[in-house]
PAGUGU-866163 format. One record per residue: residue number from 1; chain; y, x negated, z negated of N, C-alpha, C, O, CB in turn; residue in three letters. Coordinates in nm, 2 decimals. Glycine has a CB too. Example, Ala and Ser with C-alpha at 12.3 -4.5 7.8 and 13.67 -1.06 7.14 Angstrom:
<nodes>
NODE  kemar  kolza     n.y     n.x     n.z    ca.y    ca.x    ca.z     c.y     c.x     c.z     o.y     o.x     o.z    cb.y    cb.x    cb.z  sedo
NODE      1      A   -0.57   -1.32   -0.78   -0.45   -1.23   -0.78   -0.33   -1.32   -0.78   -0.33   -1.42   -0.85   -0.45   -1.13   -0.90   ALA
NODE      2      A   -0.22   -1.28   -0.71   -0.11   -1.37   -0.71    0.00   -1.29   -0.79    0.11   -1.34   -0.80   -0.06   -1.41   -0.57   SER
</nodes>
This chain:
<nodes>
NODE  kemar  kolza     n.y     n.x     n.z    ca.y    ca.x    ca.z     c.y     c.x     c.z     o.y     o.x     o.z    cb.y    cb.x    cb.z  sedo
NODE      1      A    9.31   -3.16   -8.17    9.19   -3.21   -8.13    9.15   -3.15   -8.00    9.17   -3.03   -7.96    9.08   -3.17   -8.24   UNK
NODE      2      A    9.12   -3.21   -7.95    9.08   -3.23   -7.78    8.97   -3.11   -7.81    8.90   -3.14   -7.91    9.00   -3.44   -7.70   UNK
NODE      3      A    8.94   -2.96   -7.72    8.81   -2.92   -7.66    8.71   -2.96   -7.64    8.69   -3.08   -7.67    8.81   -2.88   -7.59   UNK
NODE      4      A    8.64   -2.92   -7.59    8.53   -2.94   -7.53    8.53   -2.91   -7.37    8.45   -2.97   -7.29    8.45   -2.86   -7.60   UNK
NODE      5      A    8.61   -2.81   -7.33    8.64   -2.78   -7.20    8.70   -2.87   -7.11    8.66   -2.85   -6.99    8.73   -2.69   -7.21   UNK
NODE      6      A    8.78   -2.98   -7.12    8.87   -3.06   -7.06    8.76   -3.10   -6.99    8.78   -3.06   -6.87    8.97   -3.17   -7.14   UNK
NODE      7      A    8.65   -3.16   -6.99    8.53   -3.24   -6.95    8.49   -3.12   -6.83    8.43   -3.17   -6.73    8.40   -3.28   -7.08   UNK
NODE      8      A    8.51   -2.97   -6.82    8.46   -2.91   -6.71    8.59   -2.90   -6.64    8.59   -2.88   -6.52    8.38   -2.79   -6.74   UNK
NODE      9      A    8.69   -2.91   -6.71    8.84   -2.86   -6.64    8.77   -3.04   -6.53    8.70   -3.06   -6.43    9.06   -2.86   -6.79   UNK
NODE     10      A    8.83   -3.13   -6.60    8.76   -3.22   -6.48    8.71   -3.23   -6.37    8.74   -3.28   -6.27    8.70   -3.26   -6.49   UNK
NODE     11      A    8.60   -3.15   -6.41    8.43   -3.17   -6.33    8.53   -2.99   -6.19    8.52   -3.02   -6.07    8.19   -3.11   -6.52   UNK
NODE     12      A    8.57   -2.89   -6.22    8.60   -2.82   -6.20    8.73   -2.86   -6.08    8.73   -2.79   -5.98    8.59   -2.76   -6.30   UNK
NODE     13      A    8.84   -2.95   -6.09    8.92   -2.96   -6.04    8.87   -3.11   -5.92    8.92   -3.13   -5.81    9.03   -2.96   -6.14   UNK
NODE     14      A    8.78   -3.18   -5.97    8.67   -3.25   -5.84    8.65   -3.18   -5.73    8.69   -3.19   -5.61    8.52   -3.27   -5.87   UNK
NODE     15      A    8.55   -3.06   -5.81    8.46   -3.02   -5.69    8.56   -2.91   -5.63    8.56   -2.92   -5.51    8.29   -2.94   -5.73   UNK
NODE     16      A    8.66   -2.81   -5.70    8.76   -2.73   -5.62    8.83   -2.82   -5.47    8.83   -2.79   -5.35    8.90   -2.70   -5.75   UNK
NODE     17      A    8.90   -3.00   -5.56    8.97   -3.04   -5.48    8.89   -3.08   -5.34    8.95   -3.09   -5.22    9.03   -3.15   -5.56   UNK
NODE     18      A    8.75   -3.11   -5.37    8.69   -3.10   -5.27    8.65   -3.02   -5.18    8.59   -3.07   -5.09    8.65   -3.12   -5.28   UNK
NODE     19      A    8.68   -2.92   -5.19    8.66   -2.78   -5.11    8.82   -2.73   -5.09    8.84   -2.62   -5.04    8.55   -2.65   -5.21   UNK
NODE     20      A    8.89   -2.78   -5.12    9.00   -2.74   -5.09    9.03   -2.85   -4.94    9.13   -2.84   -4.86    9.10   -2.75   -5.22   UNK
NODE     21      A    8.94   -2.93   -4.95    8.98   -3.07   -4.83    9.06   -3.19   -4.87    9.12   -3.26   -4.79    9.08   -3.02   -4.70   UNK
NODE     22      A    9.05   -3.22   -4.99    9.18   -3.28   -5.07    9.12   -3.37   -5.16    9.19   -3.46   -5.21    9.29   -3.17   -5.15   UNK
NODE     23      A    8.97   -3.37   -5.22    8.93   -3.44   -5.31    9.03   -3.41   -5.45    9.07   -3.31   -5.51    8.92   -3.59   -5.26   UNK
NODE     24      A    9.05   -3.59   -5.47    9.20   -3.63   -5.56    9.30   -3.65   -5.52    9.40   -3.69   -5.58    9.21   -3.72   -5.62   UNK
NODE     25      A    9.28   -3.59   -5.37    9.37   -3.61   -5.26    9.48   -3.45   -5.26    9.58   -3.42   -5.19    9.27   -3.66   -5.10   UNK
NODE     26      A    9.41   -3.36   -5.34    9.45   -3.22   -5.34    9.61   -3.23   -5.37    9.69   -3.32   -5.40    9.36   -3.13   -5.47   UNK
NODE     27      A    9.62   -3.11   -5.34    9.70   -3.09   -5.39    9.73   -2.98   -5.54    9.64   -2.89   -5.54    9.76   -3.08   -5.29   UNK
NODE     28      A    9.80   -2.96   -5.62    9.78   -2.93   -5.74    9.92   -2.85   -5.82    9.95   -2.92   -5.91    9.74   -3.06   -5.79   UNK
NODE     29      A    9.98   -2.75   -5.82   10.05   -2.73   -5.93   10.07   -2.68   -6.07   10.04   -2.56   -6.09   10.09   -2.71   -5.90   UNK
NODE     30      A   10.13   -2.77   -6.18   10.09   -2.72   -6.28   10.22   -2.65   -6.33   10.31   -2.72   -6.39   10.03   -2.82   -6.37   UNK
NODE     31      A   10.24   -2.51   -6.31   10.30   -2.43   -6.35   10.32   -2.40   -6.53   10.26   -2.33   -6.60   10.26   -2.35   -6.28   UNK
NODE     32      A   10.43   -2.50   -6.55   10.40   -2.49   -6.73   10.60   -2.46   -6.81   10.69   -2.54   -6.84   10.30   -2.71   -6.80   UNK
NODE     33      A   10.59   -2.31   -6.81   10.77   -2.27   -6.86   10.81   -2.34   -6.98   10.91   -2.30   -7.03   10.81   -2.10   -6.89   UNK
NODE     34      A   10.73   -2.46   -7.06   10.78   -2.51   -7.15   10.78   -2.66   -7.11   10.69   -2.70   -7.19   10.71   -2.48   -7.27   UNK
NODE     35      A   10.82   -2.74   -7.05   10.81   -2.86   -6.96   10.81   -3.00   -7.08   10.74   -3.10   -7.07   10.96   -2.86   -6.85   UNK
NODE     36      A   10.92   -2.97   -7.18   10.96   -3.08   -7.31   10.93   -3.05   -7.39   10.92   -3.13   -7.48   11.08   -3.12   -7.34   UNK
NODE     37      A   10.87   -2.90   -7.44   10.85   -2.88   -7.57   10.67   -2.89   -7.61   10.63   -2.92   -7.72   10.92   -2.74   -7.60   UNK
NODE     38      A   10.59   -2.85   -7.49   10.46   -2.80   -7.49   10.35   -2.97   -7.55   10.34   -3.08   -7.49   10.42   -2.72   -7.30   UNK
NODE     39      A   10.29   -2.93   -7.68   10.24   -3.01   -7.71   10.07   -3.03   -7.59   10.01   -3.13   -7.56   10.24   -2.99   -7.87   UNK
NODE     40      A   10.06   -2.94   -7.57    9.92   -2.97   -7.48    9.92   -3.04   -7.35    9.82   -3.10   -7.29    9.86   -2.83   -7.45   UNK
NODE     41      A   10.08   -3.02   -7.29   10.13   -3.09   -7.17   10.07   -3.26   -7.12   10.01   -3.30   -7.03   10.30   -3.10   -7.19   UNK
NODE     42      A   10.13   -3.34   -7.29   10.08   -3.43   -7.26    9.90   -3.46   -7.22    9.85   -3.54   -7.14   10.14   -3.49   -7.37   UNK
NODE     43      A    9.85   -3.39   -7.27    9.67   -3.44   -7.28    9.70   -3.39   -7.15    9.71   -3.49   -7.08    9.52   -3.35   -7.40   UNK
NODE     44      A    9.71   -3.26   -7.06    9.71   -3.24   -6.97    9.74   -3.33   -6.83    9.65   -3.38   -6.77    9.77   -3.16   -7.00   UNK
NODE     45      A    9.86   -3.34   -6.82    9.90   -3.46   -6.76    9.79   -3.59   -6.79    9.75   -3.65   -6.69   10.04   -3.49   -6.82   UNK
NODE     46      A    9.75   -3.62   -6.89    9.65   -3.74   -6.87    9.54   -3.73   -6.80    9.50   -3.82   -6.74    9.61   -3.78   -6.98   UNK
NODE     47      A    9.49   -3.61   -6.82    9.34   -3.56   -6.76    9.39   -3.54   -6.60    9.30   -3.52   -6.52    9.26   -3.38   -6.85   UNK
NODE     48      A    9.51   -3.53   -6.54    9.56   -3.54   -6.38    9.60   -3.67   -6.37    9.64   -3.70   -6.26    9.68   -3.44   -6.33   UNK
NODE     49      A    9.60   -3.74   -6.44    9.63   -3.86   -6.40    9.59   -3.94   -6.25    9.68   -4.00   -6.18    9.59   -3.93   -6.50   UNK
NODE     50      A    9.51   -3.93   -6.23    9.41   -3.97   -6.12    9.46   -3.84   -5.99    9.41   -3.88   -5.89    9.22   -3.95   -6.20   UNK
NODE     51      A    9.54   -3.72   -5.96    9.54   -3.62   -5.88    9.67   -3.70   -5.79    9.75   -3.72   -5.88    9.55   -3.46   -5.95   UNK
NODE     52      A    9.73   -3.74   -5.68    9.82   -3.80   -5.69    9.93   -3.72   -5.64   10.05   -3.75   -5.64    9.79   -3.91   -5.63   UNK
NODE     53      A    9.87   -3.57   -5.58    9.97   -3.49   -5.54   10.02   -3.35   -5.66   10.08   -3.24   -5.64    9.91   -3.43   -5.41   UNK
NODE     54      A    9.99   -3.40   -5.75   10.04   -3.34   -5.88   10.18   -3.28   -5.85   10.26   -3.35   -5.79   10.03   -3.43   -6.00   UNK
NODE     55      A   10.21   -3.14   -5.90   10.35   -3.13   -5.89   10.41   -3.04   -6.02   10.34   -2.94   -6.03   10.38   -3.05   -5.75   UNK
NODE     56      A   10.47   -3.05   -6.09   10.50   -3.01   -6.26   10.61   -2.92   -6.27   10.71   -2.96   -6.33   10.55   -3.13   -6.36   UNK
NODE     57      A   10.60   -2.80   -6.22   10.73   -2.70   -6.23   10.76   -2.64   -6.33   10.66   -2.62   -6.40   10.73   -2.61   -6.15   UNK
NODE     58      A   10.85   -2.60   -6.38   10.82   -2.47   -6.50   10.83   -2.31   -6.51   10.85   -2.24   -6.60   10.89   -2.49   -6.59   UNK
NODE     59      A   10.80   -2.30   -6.35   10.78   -2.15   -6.33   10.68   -2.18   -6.17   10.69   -2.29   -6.12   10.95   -2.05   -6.31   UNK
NODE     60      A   10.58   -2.06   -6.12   10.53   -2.10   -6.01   10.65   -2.15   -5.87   10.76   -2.09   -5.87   10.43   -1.98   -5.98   UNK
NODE     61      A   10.61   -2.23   -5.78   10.71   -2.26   -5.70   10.66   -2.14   -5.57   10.56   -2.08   -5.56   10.72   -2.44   -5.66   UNK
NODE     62      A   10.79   -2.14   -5.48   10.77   -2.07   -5.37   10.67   -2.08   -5.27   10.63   -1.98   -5.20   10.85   -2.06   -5.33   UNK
NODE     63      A   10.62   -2.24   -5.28   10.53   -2.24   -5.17   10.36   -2.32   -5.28   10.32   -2.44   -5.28   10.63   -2.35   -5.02   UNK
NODE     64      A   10.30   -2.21   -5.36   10.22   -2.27   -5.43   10.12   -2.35   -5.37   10.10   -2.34   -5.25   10.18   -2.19   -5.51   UNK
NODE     65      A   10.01   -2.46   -5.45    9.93   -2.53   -5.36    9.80   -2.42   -5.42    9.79   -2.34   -5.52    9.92   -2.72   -5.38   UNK
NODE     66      A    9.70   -2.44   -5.33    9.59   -2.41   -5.37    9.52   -2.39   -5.50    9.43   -2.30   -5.53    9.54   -2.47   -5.32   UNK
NODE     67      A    9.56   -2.49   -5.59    9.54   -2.48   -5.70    9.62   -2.50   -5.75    9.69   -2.59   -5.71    9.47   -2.52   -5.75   UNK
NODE     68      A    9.66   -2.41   -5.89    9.76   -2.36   -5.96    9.69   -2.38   -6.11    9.58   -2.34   -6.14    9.81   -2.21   -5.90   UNK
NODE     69      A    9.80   -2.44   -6.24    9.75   -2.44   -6.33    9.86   -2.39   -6.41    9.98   -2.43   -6.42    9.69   -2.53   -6.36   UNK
NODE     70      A    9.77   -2.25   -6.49    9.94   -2.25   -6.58    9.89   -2.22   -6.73    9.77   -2.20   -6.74   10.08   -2.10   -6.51   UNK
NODE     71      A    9.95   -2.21   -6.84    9.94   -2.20   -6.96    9.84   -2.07   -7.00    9.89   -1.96   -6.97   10.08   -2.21   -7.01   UNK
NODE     72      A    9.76   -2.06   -7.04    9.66   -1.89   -7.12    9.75   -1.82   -7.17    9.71   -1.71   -7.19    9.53   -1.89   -7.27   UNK
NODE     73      A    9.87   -1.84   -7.20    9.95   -1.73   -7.24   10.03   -1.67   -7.18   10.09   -1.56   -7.21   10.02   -1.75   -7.31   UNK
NODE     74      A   10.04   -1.79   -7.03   10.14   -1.68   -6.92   10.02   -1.65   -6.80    9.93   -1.72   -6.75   10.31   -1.78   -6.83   UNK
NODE     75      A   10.08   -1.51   -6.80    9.98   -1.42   -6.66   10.04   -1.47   -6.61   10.14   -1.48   -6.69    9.95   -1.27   -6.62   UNK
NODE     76      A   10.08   -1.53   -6.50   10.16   -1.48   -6.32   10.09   -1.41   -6.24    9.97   -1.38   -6.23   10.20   -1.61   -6.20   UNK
NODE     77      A   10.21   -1.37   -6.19   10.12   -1.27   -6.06   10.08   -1.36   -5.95   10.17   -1.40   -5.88   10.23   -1.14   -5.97   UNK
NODE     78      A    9.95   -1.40   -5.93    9.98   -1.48   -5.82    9.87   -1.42   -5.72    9.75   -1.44   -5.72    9.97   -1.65   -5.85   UNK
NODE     79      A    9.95   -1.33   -5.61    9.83   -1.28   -5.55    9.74   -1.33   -5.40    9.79   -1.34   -5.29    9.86   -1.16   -5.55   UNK
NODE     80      A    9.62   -1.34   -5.42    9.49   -1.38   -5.35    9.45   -1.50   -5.44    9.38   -1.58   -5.38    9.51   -1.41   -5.18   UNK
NODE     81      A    9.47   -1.52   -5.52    9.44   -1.62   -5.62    9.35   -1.59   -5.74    9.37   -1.49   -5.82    9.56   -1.66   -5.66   UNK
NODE     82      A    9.25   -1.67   -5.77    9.14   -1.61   -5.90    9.17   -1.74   -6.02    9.19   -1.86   -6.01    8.91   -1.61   -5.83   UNK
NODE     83      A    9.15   -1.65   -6.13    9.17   -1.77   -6.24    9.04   -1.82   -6.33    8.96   -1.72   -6.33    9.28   -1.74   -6.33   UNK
NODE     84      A    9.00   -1.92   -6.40    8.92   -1.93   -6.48    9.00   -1.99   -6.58    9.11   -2.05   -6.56    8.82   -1.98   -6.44   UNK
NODE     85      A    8.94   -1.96   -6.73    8.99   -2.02   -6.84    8.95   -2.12   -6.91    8.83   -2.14   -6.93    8.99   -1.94   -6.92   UNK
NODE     86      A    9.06   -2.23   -6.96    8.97   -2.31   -7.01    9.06   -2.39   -7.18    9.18   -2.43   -7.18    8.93   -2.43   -6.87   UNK
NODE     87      A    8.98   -2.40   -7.26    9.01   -2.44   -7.36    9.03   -2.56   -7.40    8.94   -2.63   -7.41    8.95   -2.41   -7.40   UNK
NODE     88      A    9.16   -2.62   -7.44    9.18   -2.78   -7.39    9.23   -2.81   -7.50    9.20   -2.92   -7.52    9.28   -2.83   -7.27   UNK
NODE     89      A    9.31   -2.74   -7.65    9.30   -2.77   -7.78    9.22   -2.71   -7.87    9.18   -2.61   -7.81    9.40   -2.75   -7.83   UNK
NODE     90      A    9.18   -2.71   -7.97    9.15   -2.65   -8.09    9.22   -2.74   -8.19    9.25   -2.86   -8.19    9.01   -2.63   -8.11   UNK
NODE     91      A    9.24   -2.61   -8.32    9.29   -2.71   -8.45    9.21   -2.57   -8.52    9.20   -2.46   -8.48    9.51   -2.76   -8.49   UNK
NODE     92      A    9.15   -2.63   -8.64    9.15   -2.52   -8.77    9.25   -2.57   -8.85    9.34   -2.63   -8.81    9.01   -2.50   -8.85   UNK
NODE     93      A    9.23   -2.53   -8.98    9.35   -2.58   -9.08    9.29   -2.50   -9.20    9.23   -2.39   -9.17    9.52   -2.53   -9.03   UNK
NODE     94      A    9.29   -2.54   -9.33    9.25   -2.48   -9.45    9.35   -2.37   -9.44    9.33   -2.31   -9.55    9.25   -2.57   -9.59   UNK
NODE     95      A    9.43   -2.32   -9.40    9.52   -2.19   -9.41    9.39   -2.05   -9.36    9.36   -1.94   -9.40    9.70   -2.20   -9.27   UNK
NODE     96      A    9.36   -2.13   -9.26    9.28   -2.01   -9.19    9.13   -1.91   -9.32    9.07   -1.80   -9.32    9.19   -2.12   -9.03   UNK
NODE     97      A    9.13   -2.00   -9.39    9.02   -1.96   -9.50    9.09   -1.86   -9.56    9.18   -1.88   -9.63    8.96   -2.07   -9.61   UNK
NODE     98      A    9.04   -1.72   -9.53    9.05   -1.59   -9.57    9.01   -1.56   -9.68    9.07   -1.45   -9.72    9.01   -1.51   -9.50   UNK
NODE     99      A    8.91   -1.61   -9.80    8.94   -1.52   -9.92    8.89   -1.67  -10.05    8.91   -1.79  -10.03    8.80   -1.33   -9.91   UNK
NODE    100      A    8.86   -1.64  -10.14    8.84   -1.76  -10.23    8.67   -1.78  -10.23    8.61   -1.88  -10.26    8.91   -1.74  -10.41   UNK
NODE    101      A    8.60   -1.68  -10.20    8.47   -1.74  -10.20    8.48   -1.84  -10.07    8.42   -1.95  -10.08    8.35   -1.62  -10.19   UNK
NODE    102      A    8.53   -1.81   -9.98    8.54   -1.90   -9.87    8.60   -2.03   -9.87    8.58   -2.12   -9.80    8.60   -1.85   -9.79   UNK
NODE    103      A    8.67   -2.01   -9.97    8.75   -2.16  -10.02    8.69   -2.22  -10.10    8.73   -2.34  -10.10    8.89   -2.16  -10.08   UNK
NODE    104      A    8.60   -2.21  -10.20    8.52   -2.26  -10.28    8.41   -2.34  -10.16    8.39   -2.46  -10.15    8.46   -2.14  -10.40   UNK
NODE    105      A    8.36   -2.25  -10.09    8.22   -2.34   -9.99    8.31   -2.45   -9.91    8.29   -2.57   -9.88    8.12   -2.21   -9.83   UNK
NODE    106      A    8.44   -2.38   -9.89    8.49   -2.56   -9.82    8.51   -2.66   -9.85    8.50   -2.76   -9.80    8.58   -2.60   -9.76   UNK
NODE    107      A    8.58   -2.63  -10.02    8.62   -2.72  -10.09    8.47   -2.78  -10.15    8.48   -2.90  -10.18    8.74   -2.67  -10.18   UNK
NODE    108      A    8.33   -2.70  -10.18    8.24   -2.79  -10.22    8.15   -2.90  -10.14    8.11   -3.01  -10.16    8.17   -2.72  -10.27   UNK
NODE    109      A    8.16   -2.79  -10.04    8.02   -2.81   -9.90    8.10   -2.85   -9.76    8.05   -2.92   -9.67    7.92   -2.63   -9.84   UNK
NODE    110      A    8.25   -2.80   -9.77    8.34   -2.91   -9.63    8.29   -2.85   -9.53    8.28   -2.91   -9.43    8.32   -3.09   -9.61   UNK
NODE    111      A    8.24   -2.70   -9.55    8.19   -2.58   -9.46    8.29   -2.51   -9.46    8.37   -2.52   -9.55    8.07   -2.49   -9.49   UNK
NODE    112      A    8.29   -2.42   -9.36    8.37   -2.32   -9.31    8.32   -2.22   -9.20    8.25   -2.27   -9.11    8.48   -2.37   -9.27   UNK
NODE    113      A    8.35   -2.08   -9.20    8.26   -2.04   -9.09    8.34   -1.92   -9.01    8.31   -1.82   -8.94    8.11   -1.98   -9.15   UNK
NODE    114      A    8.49   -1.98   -9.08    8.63   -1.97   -8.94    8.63   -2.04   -8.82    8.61   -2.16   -8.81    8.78   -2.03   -8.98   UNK
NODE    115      A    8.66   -1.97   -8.71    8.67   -2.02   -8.59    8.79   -2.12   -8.58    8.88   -2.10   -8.66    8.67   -1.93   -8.50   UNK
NODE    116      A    8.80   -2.23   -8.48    8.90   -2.27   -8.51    8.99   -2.22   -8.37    8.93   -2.19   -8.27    8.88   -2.43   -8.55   UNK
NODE    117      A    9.16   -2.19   -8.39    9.22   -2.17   -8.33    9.20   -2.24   -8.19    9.22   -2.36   -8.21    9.31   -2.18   -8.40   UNK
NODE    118      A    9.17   -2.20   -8.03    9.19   -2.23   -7.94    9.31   -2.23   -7.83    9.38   -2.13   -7.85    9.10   -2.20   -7.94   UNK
NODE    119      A    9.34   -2.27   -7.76    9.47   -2.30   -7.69    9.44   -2.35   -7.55    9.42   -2.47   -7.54    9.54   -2.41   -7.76   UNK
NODE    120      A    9.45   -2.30   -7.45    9.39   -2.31   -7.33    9.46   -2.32   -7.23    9.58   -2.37   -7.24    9.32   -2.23   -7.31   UNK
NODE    121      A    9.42   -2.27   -7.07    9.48   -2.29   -6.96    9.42   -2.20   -6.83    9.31   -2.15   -6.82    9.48   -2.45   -6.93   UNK
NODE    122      A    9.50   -2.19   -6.77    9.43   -2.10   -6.67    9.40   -2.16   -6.53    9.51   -2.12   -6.48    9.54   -1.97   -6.65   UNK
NODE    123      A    9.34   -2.22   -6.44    9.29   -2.29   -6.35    9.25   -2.19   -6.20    9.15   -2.13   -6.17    9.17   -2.35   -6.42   UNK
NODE    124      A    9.35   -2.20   -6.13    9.37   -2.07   -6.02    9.36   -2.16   -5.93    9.39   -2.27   -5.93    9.51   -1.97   -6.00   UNK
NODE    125      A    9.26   -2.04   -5.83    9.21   -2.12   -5.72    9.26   -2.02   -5.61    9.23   -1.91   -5.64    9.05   -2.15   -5.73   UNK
NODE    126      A    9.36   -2.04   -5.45    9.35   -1.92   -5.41    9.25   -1.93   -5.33    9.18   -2.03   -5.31    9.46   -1.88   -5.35   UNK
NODE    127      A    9.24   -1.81   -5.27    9.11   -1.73   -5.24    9.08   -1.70   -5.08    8.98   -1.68   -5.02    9.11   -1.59   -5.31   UNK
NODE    128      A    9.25   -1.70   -5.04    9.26   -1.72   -4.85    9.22   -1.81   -4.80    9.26   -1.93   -4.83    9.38   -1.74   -4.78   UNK
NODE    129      A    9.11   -1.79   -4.69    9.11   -1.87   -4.64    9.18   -1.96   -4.50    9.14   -2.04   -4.42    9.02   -1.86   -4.66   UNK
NODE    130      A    9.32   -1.87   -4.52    9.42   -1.89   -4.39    9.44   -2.00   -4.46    9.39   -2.07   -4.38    9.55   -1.79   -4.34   UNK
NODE    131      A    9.47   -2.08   -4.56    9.55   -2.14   -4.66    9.53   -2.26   -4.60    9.57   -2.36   -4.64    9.52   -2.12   -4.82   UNK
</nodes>
């Protein structure tokens, strides 16, 4: 299930690409070390659909663009560069219900008051302005 975040990752990679001088015209790389296997890739890629200088590596490249996107689970070092986080899956799952009073209110009331598992991205902006 799609976040809630993707809608600011959007609104976020507009107004960046615009201040980068680039609009949708930016340029963009999405640094992601699982290229065929990463289930979030695809939604990803859809929400850039529209960036036309998109570039899909699976490690950062030598000459990065201004904006850099890479997976919440990998740091890179990328330095003069700032990141924000953003949440682009969630899933819960009845596994997550920790004890049986808790499984009784879901199974009666279809409540739960587990968080659901989030899965995100990191959205790096560099920060030179030689760039």
């Amino acid at each position: 299930m799609a976040a809630t975040d993707l809608a600011d990752l959007q609104r976020a990679l507009s107004d960046l690409g615009g201040l980068t001088g680039g609009g949708r015209d930016a340029r963009i790389d999405v640094a992601w070390p699982d290229l065929r296997t990463s289930l979030m890739l695809p939604m990803l890629r859809w929400q850039l659909r529209d960036f036309e200088q998109l570039r899909l590596t699976a490690s950062i490249p030598p000459d990065p663009a201004r904006l850099v996107i890479t997976p919440q689970e990998d740091q890179p070092r990328l330095d003069g560069y700032r990141g924000a986080e953003f949440a682009v899956v969630q899933r819960w799952t009845p596994a997550q219900i920790p004890n049986g009073e808790a499984l009784l209110r879901w199974l009666l009331y279809r409540e739960d008051r587990t968080p659901a598992q989030k899965s995100g991205l990191i959205l790096w902006i560099n920060t030179n302005l030689q760039r």
